[in-house]
Every structure is written in C-alpha cells, then in structure tokens.
N, CA, C and O atoms as a MOPAC input file, in Angstrom:
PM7 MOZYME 1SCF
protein

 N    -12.76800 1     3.96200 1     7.68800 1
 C    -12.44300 1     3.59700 1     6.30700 1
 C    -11.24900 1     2.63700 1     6.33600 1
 O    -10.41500 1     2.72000 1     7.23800 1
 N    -11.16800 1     1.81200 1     5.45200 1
 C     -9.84000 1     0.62200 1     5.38500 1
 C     -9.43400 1     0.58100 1     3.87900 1
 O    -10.13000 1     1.02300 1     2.96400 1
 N     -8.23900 1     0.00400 1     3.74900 1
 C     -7.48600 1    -0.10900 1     3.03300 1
 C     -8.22400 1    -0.44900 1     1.25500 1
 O     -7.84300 1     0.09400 1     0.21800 1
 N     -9.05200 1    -1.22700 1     1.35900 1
 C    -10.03400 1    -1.70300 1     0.24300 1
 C    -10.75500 1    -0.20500 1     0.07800 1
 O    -10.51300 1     0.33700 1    -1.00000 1
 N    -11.37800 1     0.33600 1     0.75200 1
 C    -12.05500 1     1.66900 1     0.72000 1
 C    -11.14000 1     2.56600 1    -0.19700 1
 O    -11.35500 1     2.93300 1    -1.35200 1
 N    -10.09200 1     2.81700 1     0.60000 1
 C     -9.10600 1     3.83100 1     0.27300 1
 C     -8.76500 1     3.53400 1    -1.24900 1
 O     -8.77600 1     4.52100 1    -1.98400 1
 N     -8.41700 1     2.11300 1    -1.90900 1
 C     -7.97900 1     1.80000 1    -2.83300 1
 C     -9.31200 1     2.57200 1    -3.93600 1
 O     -9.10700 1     3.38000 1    -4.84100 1
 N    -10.42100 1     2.10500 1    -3.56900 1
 C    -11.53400 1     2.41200 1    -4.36300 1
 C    -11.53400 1     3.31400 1    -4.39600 1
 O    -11.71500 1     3.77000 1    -5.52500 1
 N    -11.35200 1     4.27700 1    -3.31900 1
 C    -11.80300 1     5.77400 1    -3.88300 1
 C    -10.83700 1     6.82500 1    -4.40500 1
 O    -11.02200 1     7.97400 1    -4.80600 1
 N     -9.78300 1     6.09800 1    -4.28000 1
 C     -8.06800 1     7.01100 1    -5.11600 1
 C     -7.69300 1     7.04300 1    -3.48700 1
 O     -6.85700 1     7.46600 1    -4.28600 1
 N     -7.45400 1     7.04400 1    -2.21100 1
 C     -7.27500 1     8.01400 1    -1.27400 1
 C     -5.66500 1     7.90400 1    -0.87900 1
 O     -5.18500 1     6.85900 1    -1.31700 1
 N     -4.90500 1     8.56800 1    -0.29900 1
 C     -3.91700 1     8.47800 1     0.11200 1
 C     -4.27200 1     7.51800 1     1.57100 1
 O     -5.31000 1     7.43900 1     2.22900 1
 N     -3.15500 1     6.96400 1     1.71100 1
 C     -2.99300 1     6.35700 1     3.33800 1
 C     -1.96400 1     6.99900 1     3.61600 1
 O     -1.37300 1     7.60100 1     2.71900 1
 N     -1.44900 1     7.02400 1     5.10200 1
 C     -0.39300 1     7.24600 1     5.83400 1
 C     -0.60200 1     6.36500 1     6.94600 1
 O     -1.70800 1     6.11500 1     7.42600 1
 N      0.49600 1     5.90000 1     7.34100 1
 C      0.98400 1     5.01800 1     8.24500 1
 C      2.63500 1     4.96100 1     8.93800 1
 O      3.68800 1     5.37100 1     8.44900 1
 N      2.42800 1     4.43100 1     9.97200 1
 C      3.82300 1     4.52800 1    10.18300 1
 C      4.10400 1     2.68900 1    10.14700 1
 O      3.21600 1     1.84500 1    10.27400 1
 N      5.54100 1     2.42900 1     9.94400 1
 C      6.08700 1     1.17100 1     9.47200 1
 C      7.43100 1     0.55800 1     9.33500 1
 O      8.14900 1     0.54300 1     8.33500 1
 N      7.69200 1    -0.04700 1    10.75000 1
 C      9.37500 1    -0.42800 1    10.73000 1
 C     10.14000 1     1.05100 1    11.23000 1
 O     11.13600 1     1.59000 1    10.74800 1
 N      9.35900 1     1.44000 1    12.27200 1
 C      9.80900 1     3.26500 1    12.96000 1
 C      9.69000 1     4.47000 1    11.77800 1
 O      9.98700 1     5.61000 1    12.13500 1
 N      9.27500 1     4.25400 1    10.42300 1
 C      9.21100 1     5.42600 1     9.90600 1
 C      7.85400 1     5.55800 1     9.47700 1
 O      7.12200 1     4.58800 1     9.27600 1
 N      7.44700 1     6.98500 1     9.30900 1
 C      6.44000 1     7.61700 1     8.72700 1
 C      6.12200 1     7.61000 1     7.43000 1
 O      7.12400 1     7.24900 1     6.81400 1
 N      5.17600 1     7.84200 1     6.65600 1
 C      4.78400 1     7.19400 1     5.24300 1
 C      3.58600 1     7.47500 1     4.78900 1
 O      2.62400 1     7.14900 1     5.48500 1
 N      3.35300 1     8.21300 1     3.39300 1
 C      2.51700 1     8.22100 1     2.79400 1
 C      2.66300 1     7.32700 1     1.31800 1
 O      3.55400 1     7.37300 1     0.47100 1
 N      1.77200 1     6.73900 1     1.36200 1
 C      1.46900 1     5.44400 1     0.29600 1
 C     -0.01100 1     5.56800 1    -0.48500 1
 O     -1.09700 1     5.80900 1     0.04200 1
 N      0.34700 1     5.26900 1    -2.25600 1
 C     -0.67700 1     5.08900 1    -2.85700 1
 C     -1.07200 1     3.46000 1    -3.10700 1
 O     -0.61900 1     2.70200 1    -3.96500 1
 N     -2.28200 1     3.13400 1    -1.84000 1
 C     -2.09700 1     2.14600 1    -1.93900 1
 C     -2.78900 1     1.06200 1    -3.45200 1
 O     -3.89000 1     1.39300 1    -3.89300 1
 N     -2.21200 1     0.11400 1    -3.96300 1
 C     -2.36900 1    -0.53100 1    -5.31400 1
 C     -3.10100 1    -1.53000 1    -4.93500 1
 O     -4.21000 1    -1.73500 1    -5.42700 1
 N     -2.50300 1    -2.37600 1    -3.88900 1
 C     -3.43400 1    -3.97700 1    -4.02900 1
 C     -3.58100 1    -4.15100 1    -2.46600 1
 O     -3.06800 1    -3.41300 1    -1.62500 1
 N     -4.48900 1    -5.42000 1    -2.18700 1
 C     -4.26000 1    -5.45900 1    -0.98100 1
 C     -4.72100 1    -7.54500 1    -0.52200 1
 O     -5.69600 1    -8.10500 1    -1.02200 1
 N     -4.15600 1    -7.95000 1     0.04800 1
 C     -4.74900 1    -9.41100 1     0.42400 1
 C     -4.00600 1   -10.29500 1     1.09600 1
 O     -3.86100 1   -10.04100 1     2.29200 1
 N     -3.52100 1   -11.20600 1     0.70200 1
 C     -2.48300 1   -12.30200 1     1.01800 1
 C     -1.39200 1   -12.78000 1    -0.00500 1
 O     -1.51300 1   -12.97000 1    -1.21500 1
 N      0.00500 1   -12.96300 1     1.02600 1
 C      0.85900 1   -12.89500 1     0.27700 1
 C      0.61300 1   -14.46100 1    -0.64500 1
 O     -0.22600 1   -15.28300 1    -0.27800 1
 N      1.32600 1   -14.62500 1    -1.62800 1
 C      1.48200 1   -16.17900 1    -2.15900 1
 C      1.84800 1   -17.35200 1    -1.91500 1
 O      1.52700 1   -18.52600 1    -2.09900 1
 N      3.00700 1   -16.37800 1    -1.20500 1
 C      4.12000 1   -17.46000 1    -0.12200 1
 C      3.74500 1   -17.79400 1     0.95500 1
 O      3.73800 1   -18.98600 1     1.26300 1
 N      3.37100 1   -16.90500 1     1.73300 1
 C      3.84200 1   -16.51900 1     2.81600 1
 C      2.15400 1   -16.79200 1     3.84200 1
 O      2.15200 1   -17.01900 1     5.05300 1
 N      1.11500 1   -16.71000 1     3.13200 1
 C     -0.20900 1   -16.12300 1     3.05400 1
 C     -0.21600 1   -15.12500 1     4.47200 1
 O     -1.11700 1   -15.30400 1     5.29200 1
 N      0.71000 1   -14.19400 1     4.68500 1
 C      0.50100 1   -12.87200 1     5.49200 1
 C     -0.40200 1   -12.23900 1     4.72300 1
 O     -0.55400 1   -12.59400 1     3.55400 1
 N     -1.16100 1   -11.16500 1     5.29100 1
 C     -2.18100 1    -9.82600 1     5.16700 1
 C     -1.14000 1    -9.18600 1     4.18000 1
 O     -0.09400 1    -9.82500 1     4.06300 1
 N     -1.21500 1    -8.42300 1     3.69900 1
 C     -0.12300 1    -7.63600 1     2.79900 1
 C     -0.89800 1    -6.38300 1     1.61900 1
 O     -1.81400 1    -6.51400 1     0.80700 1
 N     -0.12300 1    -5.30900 1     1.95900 1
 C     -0.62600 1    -4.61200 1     0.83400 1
 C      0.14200 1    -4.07600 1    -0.33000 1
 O      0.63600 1    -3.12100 1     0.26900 1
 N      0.44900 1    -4.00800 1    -1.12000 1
 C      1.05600 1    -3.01600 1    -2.14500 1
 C      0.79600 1    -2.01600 1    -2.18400 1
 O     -0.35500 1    -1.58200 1    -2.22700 1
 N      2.36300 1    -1.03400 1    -2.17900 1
 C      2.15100 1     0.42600 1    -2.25500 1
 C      2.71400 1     1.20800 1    -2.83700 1
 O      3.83600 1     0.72300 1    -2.99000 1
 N      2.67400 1     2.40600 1    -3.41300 1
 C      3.76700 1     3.28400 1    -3.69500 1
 C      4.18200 1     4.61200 1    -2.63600 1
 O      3.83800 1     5.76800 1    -2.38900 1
 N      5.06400 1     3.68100 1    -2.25700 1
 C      5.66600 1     5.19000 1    -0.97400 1
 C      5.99000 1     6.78900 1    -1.70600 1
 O      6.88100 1     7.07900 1    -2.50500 1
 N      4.91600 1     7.67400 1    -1.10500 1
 C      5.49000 1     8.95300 1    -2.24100 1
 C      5.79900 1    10.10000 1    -1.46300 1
 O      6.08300 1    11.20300 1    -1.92800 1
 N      5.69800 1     9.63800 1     0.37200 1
 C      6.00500 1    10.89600 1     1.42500 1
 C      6.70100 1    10.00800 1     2.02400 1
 O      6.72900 1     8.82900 1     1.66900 1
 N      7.55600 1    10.64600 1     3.33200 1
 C      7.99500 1    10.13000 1     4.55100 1
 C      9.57500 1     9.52900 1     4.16900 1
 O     10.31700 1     9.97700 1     3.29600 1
 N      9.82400 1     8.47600 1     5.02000 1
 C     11.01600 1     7.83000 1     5.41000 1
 C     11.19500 1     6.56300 1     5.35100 1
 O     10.35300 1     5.90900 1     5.96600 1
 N     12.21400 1     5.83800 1     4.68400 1
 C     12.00400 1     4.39600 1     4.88800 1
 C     13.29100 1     3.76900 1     5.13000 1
 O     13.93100 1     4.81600 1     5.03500 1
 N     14.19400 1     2.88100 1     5.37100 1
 C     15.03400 1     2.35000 1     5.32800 1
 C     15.75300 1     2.14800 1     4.42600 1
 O     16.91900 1     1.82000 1     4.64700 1
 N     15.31500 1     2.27200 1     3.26200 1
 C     15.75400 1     2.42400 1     1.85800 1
 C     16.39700 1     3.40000 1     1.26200 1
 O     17.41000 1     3.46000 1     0.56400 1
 N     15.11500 1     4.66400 1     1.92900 1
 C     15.83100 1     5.96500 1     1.16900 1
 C     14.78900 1     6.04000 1     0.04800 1
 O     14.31200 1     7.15000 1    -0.18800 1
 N     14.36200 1     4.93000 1    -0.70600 1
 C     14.20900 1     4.73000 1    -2.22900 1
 C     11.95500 1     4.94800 1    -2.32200 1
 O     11.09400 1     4.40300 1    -1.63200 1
 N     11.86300 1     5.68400 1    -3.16500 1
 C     10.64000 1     5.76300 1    -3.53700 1
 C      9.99500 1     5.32700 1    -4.91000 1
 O      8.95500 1     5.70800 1    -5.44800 1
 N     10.79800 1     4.54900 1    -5.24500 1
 C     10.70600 1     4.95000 1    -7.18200 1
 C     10.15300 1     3.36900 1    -7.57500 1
 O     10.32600 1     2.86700 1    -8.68500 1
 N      9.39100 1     2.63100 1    -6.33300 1
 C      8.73000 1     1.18400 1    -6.96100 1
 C      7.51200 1     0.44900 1    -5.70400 1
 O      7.83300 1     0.24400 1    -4.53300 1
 N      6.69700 1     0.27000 1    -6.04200 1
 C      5.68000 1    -0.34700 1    -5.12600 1
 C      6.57900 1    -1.21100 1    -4.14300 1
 O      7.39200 1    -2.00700 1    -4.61100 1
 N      6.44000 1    -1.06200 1    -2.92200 1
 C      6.54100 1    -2.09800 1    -2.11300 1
 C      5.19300 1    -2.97700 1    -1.57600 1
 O      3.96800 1    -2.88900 1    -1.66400 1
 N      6.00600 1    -3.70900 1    -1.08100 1
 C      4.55700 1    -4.98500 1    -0.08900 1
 C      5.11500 1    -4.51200 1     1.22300 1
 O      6.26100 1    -4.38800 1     1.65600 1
 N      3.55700 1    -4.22400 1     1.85300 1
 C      3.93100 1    -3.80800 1     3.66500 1
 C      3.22700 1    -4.96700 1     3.96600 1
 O      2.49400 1    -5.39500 1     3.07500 1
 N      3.30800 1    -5.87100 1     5.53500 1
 C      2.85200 1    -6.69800 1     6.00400 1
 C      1.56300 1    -5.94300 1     6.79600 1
 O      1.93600 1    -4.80300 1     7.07600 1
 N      1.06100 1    -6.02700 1     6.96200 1
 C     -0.64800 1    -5.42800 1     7.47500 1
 C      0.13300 1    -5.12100 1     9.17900 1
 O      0.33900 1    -3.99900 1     9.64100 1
 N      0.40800 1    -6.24200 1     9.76700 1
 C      0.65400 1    -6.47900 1    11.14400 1
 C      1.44900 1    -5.82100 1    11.46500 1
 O      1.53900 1    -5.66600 1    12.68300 1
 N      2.58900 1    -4.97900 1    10.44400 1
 C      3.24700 1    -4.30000 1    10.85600 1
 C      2.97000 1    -2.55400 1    10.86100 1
 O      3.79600 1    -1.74100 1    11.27600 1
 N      2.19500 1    -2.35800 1    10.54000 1
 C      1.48500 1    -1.16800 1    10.21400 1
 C      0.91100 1    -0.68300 1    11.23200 1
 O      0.49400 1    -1.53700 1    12.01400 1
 N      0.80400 1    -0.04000 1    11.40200 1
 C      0.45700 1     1.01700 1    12.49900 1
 C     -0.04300 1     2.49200 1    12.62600 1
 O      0.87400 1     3.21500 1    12.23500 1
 N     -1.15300 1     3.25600 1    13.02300 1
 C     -1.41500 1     4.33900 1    13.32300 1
 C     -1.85300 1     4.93000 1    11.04600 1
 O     -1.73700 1     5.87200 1    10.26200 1
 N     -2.29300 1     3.64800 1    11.12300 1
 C     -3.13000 1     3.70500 1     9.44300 1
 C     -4.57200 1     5.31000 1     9.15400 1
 O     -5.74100 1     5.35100 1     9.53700 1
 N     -4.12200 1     5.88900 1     8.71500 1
 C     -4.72700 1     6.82700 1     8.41200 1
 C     -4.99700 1     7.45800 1     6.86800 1
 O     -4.17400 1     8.07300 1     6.19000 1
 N     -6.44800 1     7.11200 1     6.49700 1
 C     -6.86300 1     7.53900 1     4.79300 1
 C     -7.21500 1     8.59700 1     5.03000 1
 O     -7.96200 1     9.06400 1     5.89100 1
 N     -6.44900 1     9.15300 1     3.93900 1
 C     -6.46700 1    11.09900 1     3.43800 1
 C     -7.99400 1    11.20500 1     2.93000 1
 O     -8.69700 1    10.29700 1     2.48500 1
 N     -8.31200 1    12.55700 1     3.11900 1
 C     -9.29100 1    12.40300 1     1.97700 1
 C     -8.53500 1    13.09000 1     0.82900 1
 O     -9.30400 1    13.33900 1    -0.09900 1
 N     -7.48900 1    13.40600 1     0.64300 1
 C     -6.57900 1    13.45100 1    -0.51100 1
 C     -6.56900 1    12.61000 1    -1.66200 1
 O     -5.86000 1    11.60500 1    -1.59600 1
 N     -7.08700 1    12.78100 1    -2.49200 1
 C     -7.12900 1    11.37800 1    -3.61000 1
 C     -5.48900 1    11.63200 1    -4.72400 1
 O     -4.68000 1    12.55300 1    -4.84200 1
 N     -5.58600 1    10.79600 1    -5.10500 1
 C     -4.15100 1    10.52800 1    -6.00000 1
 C     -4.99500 1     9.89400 1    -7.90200 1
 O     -6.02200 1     9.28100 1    -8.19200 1
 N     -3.94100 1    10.44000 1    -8.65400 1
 C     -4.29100 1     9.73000 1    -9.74300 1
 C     -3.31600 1     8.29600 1    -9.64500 1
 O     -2.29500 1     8.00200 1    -9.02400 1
 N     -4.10700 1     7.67100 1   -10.49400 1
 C     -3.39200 1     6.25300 1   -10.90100 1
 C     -1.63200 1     6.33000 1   -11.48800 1
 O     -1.34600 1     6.96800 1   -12.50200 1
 N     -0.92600 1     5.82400 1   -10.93700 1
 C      0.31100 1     6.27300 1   -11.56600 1
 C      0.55500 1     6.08000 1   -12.37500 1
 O     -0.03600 1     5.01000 1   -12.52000 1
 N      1.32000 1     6.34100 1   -13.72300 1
 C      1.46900 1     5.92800 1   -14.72500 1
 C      2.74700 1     4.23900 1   -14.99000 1
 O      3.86900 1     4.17700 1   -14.48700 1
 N      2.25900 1     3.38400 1   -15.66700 1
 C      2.30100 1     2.07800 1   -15.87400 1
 C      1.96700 1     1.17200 1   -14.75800 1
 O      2.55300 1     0.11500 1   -14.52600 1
 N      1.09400 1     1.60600 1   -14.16200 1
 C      0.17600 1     0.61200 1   -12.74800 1
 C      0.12800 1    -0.46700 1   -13.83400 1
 O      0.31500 1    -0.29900 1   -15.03900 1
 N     -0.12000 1    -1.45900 1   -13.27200 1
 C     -0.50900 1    -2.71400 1   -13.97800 1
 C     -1.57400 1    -3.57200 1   -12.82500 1
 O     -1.18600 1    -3.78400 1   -11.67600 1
 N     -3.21500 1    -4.10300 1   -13.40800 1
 C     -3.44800 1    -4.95100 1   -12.20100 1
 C     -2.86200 1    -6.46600 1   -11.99700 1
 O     -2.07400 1    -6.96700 1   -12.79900 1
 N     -3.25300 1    -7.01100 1   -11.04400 1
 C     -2.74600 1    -8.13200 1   -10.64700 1
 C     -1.47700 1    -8.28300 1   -10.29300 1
 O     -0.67100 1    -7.75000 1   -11.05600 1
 N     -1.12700 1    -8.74000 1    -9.54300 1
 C      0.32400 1    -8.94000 1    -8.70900 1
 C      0.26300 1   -10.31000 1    -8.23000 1
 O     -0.58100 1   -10.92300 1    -7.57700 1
 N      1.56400 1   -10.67400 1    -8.81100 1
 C      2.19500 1   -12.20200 1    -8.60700 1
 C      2.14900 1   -12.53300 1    -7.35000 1
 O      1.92200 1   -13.63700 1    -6.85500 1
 N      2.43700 1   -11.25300 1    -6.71000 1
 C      3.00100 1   -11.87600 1    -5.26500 1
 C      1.86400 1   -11.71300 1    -4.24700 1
 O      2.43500 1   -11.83200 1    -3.16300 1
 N      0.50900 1   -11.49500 1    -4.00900 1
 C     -0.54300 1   -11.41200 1    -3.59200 1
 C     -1.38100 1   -12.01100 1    -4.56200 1
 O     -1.64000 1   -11.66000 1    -5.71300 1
 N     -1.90500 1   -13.35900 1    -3.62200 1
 C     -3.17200 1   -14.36300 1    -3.73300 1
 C     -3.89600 1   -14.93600 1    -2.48900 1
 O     -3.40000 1   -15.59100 1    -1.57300 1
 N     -5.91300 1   -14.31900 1    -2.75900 1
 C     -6.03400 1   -13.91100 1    -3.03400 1
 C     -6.02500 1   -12.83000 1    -3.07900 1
 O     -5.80000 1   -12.42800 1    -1.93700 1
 N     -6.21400 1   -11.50700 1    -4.17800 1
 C     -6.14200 1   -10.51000 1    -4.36500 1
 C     -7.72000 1    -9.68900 1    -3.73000 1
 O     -8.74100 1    -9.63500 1    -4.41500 1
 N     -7.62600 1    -9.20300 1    -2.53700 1
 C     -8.75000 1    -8.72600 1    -2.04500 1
 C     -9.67800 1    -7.72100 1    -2.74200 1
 O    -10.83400 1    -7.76800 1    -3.16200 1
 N     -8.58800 1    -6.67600 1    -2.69100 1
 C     -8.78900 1    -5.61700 1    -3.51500 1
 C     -7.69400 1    -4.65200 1    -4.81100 1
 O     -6.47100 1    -4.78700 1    -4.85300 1
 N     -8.20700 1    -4.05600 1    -5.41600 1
 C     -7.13300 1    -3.69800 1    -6.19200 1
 C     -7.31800 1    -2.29000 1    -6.94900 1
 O     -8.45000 1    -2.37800 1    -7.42400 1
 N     -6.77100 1    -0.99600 1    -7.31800 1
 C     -7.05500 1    -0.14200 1    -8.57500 1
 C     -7.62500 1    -1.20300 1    -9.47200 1
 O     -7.98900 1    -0.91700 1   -10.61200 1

C-alpha cells in the first residue's frame, strides 16, 4: 500500500524521519512548487520530532522517509482540513 492508498482510505502512516519516529495523518501528497521534490503533507499526531510541536500539517520530503508503514488504523478527517495546498503542484493525491 502507498501513500495515495493510505490517503484514500483514512489510514494512518508511520515512518521514521530526520532520526525520529512518527505517526502522521497523511493530507496531500506530490511535488513541491518550488522545489518540485516528492513531498507529502501531514499531520504528526504520535512520535518525536525536532520541534516538539504537533498542532499543524507539515511537508515531509518523500526521500527522506524511511521504514513507511500504513496502519490499518483509519483516522477521521481533522477538523478545518482544507483541500488544495499552495505549496504542492502537481497535487497527486489528496483527502
């Protein structure tokens, strides 16, 4: 299963990323705008990050991702998701 899958069917991912562990609801997934890297949008809602901080979607670079694993855990949509994202074009997949 991959990242487009997971998005479609609600699923949790986990991955590890930049040495920490991570569970993410993932939102979007494609190429950045800028940058055109692989990239996904997420909401980190388990694990560890450099931040500390859980409380806003990040963009992970695909390439940096590692040991990617979909839950069969599904998640609801979070409340004020919005589709489309500025910063991913095109937009592969999405909630």
């Amino acid at each position: 299963m991959n990242i487009c899958t997971a998005i479609q069917n609600h699923n949790y991912i986990e991955f590890q990323y930049e040495g920490h562990a991570r569970k993410v609801i993932p939102y979007a997934h494609g190429n950045h705008a800028t940058t055109r890297n692989n990239v996904m949008r997420g909401l980190q809602v388990a694990g560890s990050s450099a931040s500390g901080k859980f409380d806003f979607p990040k963009l992970f670079e695909i390439d940096k991702i590692t040991n990617l694993h979909v839950l069969e855990e599904a998640f609801v949509i979070p409340a004020g998701y919005r589709k489309g994202d500025e910063h991913i074009s095109p937009i592969h997949c999405e909630l």
